[in-house]
C-alpha positions in Angstrom: 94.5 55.2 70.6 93.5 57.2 67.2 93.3 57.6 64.2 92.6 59.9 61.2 90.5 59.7 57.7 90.0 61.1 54.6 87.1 60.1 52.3 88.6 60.9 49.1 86.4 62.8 46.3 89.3 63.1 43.8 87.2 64.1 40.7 86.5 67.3 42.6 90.0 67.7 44.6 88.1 67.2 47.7 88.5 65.2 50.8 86.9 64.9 54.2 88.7 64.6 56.9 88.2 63.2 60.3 90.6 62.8 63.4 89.5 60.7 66.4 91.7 60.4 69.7 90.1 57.9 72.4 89.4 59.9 75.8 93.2 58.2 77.3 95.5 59.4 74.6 93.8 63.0 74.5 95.9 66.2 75.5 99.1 64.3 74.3 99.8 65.6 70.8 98.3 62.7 69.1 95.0 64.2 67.4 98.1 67.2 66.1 100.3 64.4 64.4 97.6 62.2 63.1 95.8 65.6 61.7 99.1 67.0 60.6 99.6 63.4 58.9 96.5 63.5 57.0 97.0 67.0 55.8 100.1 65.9 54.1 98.7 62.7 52.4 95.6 64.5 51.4 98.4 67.2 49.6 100.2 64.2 48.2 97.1 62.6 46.6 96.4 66.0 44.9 93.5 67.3 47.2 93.3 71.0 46.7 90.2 71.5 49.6 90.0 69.5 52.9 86.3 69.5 54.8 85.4 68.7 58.1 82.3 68.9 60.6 82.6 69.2 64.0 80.4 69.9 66.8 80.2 73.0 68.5 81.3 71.6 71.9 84.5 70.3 70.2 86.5 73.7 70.8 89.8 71.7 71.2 89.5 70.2 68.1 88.3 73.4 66.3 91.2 75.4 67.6 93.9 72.9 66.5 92.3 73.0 62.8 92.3 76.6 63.2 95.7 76.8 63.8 96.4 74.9 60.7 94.9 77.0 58.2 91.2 75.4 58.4 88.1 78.2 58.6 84.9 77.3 60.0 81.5 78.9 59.8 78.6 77.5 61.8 75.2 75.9 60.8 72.0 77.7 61.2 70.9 75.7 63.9 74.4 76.4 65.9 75.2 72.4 66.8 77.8 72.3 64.0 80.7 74.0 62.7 82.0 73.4 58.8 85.7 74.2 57.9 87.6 74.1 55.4 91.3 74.3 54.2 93.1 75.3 50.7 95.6 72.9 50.0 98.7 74.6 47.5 100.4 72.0 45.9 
């Protein structure tokens, strides 16, 4: 159905995430609680900046990290957007 990841750079405090929802299960709040999931592990293992790609197309995807706190800037080239969130202990 889904399912989120976080490669784990703990020296620095960072992670990257990732949240995948097969095509099916979209629309149905799963990408919100397996993003909202990750967010609170990633606090919980003591990561103070979460990163993510994401291709410009993805505007669903963009505008749910949005809404959690993560800014994005785009590449030069305009195919992909970079966010990131603050994490407060």
């Amino acid at each position: 159905m889904g399912e989120a990841r976080l490669c784990l750079c703990l020296a620095e405090g960072t992670a990257e995430f990732c949240v995948l929802v097969a095509d099916l299960w979209q629309g149905l709040g799963l990408g919100s609680l397996l993003t909202d999931a990750a967010i609170d592990a990633a606090r919980h293992l003591g990561v103070r900046r979460l990163l993510v790609e994401v291709v410009a197309e993805n505007v669903r995807i963009i505008r749910l990290l949005e809404k959690r706190g993560f800014v994005f800037h785009r590449d030069p080239g305009g195919l992909t957007f970079y966010g990131e969130k603050t994490l407060k202990p």
